[in-house]
N, C-alpha and C positions, 0 to 999 in steps of 0.2 A: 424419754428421760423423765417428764415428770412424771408417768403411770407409778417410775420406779421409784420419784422420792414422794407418791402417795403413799405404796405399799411399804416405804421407811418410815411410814410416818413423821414426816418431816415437810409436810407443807405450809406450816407456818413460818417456818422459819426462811423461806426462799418467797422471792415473786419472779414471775415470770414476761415474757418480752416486756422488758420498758427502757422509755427512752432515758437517757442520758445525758442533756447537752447537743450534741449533732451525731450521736450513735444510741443504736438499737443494740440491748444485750438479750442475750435467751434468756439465760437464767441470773439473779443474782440473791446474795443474801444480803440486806442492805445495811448500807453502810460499813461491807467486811471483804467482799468477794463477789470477781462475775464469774459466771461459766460459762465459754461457747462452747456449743458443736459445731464444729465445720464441716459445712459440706463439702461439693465437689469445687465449690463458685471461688472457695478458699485458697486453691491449687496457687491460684494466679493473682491473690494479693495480697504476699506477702508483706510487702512494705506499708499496706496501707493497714494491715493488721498488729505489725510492729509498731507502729505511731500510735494506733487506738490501746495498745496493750498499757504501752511506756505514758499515757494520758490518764489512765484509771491507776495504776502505779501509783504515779505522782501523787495521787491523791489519798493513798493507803489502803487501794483495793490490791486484795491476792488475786489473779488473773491464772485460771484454770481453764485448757485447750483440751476439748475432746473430738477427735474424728466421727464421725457418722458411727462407721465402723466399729471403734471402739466402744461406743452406746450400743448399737446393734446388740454385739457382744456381750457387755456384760452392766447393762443398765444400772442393775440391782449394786452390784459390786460398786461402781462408780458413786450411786446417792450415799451406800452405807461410808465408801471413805470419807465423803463429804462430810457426813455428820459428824464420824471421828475425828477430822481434820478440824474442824470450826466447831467441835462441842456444844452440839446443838440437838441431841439426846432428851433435854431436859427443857427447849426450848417453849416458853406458855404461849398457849393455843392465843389466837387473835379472840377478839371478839365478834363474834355475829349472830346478831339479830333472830330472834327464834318466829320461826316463819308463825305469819297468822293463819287461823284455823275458822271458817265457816260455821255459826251456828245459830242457827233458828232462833231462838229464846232471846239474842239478845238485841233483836231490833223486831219490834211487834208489826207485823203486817206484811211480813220479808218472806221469803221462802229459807230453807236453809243454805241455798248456793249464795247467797245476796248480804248476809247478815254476820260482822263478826265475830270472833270469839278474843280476846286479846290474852 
């Protein structure tokens, strides 16, 4: 799933497994919506999935269930409703940090592997 909401370009707008209070989500977009996928582990707990859903609820998250299966399927389809659904099309990139760059010149007596560039 998130291969599919890289190729959406929509990973800013989502993070992925974090905890919660006493639950672990796959995906979420914060402070709006979680996403699971359910595996096969899912089959057999329902009730405890019910409780965790009606708990993020309460709290004004939208709570979207996806099978294995139906990511299998249609990955792609899946992140693009997600962007339509929460309008997040337009959402501004985070910031990060622009990786530093090695360069001889700017520390006298360094080799160029050793010396930075900022």
């Amino acid at each position: 799933m998130w291969g599919a909401i890289v190729r959406a370009g929509l990973t800013s707008a989502f993070a992925r497994q974090r905890v919660y209070r006493d639950y672990y989500v796959d995906l979420c977009i914060p402070r709006r919506a979680i996403i699971e996928i359910d595996g096969p582990s899912h089959a057999s707990q329902g009730a405890y999935d019910a409780r965790r859903d009606a708990y993020f609820r309460e709290r004004g998250y939208v709570v979207r269930r996806y099978t294995n299966a139906q990511v299998w399927a249609s990955a792609d389809r899946i992140a693009r409703e997600l962007g339509d659904e929460f309008s997040l099309w337009d959402t501004p990139r985070r910031h990060r940090p622009r990786p530093r760059v090695w360069k001889a010149t700017d520390a006298p007596g360094r080799s160029a592997a050793t010396a930075w560039l900022d």
